[in-house]
C-alpha positions, 0 to 999 in steps of 0.5 A: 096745396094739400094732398088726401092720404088714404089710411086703408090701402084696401079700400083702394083696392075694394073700391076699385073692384067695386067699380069693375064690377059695376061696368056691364059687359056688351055683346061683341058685334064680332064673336057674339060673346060678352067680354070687356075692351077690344075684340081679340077676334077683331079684322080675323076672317071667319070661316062658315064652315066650323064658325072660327076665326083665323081662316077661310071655308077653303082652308078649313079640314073639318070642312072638307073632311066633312065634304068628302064624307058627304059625297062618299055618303051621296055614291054609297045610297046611290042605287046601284040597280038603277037602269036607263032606257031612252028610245023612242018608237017611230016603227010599228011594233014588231016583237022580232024587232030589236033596236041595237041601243047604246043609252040602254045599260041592259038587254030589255024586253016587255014581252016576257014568252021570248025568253027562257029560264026567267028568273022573277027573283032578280028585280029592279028600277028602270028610268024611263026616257018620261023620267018615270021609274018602272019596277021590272019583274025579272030576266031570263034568256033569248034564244034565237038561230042565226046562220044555222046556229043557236045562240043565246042572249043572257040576262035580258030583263023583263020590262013592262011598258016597254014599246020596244025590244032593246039590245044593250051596246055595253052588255054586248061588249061585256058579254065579248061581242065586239061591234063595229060601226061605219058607212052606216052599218054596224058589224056585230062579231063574236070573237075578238079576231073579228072573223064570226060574224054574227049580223049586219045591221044597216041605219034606218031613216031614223037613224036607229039600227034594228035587228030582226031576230029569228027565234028558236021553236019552242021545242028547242028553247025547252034545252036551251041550258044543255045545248049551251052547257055542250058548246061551253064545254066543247071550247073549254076543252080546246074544241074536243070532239063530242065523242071524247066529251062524252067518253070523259062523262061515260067513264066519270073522268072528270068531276062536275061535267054536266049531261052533254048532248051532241049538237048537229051543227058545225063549230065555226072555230073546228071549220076553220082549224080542220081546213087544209090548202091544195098543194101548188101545181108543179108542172105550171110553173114559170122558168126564166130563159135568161139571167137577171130575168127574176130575182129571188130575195129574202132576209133572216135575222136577226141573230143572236150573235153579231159580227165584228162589224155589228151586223145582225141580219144577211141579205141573199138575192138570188137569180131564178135562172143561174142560180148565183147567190149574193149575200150581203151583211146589214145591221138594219133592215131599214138597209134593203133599199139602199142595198138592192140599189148598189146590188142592182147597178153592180150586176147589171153591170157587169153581165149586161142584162137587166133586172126585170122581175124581183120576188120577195116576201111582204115584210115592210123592208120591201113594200116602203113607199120610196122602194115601190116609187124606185121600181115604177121609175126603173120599169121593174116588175115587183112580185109580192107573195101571198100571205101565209104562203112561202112556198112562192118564195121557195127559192129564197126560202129553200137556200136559207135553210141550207144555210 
């Protein structure tokens, strides 16, 4: 047995660099990259979203980061000036008609002599319901009359091949209209309060809601910026009389205030406002012949500062014949009921008469369900006063403010 000793320990070492140098390297079927042995990479998920290993396309924040710029990129070069109108005409064309539309963003018209103080310089695409993008060629101003007044439809924009006049639900309400719809109606006011009423629209066979609109004559559409300018002024100014508004322009009182016209018609809101009630007749009033015969009643409260037993409101029944005032301490006014019950079986009692008529106010105290249901089973009469008018409680209300 013999053994082979090298005498150069380098040429070990050369030779063996020489037989590494001699191997090829391969393709790894995992990473595609030329590399020696096993695939470090090996059994790793990959992410298609940034092509690296150790993480999936969910995980990855180069990947969403890039999905977000994307969208925000998809909302910025989204038109913005981008109309939808989808109507279609089943009646013959009329161009006093208006169609009361809620897929419509914006006031549309084809017809473009309804409208005054156009501005051609505003211009952009509507959708129509074909899909087709038509290029509008500006907007202006509708000036119609309803119930002996001018009023003015703003921005309406001029559409050509329009086959109907539109009225935008979501302008309406931008612009401080508010509409009500039901029983196949929808109410259009112009205040918040819902007390002008502008039109009645009732549902077609079609169900769509056209509006037939009167429009001003032509010599009264030419002031249409001054007459509007005077009304804008007239309720800036909490409802000013036009003689003072044109004092304040006379002696240049204020800065900026525009060339006002006085206006023939009549402000709804100073109608309203100016409006007085006829004072109650005297000698027509009722007179109870025995006691317990009507029964006054009111609650004040509550009060800033309690009694020793928590209580904040006083209760007062008071008999319109005698005039013998009750008065009872409560902490709730949900306690009415249950008082008026004890109050009842107490002087009835005791005088032998019956309660036979109760007045009150119509505060909730008084008009809950089992109250009411109590009164129908005991055969009392329950008077309610008017709202807004105290006076037919005056009794009540009188010895209160004595108090």
């Amino acid at each position: 047995m013999g053994f082979k000793i090298s005498n150069n320990v380098n040429q070990g070492g050369k030779h063996e660099e020489g037989e590494k140098s001699d191997q090829t390297k391969g393709k790894c079927k995992h990473c595609d990259k030329l590399h020696y042995g096993e695939c470090w990479f090996k059994g790793k998920p990959k992410c298609h979203g940034c092509n690296r290993f150790g993480h999936f396309v969910k995980d990855c924040d180069q990947a969403n980061k890039a999905g977000k710029l994307a969208n925000i990129a998809n909302q910025v070069t989204e038109p913005a000036t981008m109309f939808y109108a989808c109507h279609t005409a089943t009646i013959g064309k009329n161009v006093n008609m208006w169609y009361v539309d809620s897929a419509c963003s914006n006031h549309m018209t084809s017809h473009e002599f309804l409208l005054v103080n156009v501005d051609k310089s505003v211009k952009c695409k509507v959708k129509m319901r074909t899909g087709d993008l038509v290029q509008s060629i500006g907007k202006g101003t509708l000036a119609i009359e309803m119930k002996g007044m001018n009023r003015y439809i703003k921005e309406v924009m001029i559409v050509p091949g329009l086959d109907e006049n539109l009225l935008s639900i979501g302008q309406m309400i931008e612009h401080g209209h508010w509409l009500v719809f039901g029983d196949n109606v929808v109410d259009i006011y112009g205040d918040r309060q819902m007390q002008d009423l502008i039109a009645c629209v009732p549902m077609k066979g079609n169900r769509c809601f056209p509006l037939s609109l009167e429009y001003v004559k032509s010599s009264m559409a030419n002031k249409v910026t001054v007459e509007e300018s005077s009304w804008l002024w007239h309720k800036r100014y909490g409802h000013l009389n036009y003689t003072s508004l044109m004092l304040l322009q006379d002696k240049e009182m204020e800065q900026g205030l525009p060339r006002l016209q006085v206006t023939k018609h009549v402000c709804s809101g100073c109608a309203t406002g100016k409006g007085h009630r006829e004072p109650f007749d005297k000698e027509k009033v009722w007179r109870a012949s025995q006691p317990l015969e009507l029964i006054h009643s009111d609650i004040c409260g509550p009060m800033q500062i309690t009694t020793l037993a928590g209580n904040r409101f006083f209760l007062t029944f008071i008999d319109y014949h005698t005039r013998i005032c009750w008065v009872f301490f409560l902490k709730h006014k949900s306690h009415v009921f249950n008082i008026f019950k004890r109050f009842k079986s107490m002087v009835e009692l005791q005088s032998g008469y019956k309660i036979k008529k109760l007045r009150s106010d119509r505060g909730g105290e008084y008009t809950s369900l089992e109250f009411s249901k109590f009164c129908e089973e005991m055969g009392l009469e329950k008077q309610l006063t008017v709202a807004y008018s105290p006076q037919q409680n005056g009794v009540a209300e009188r010895r209160i403010v004595q108090w």
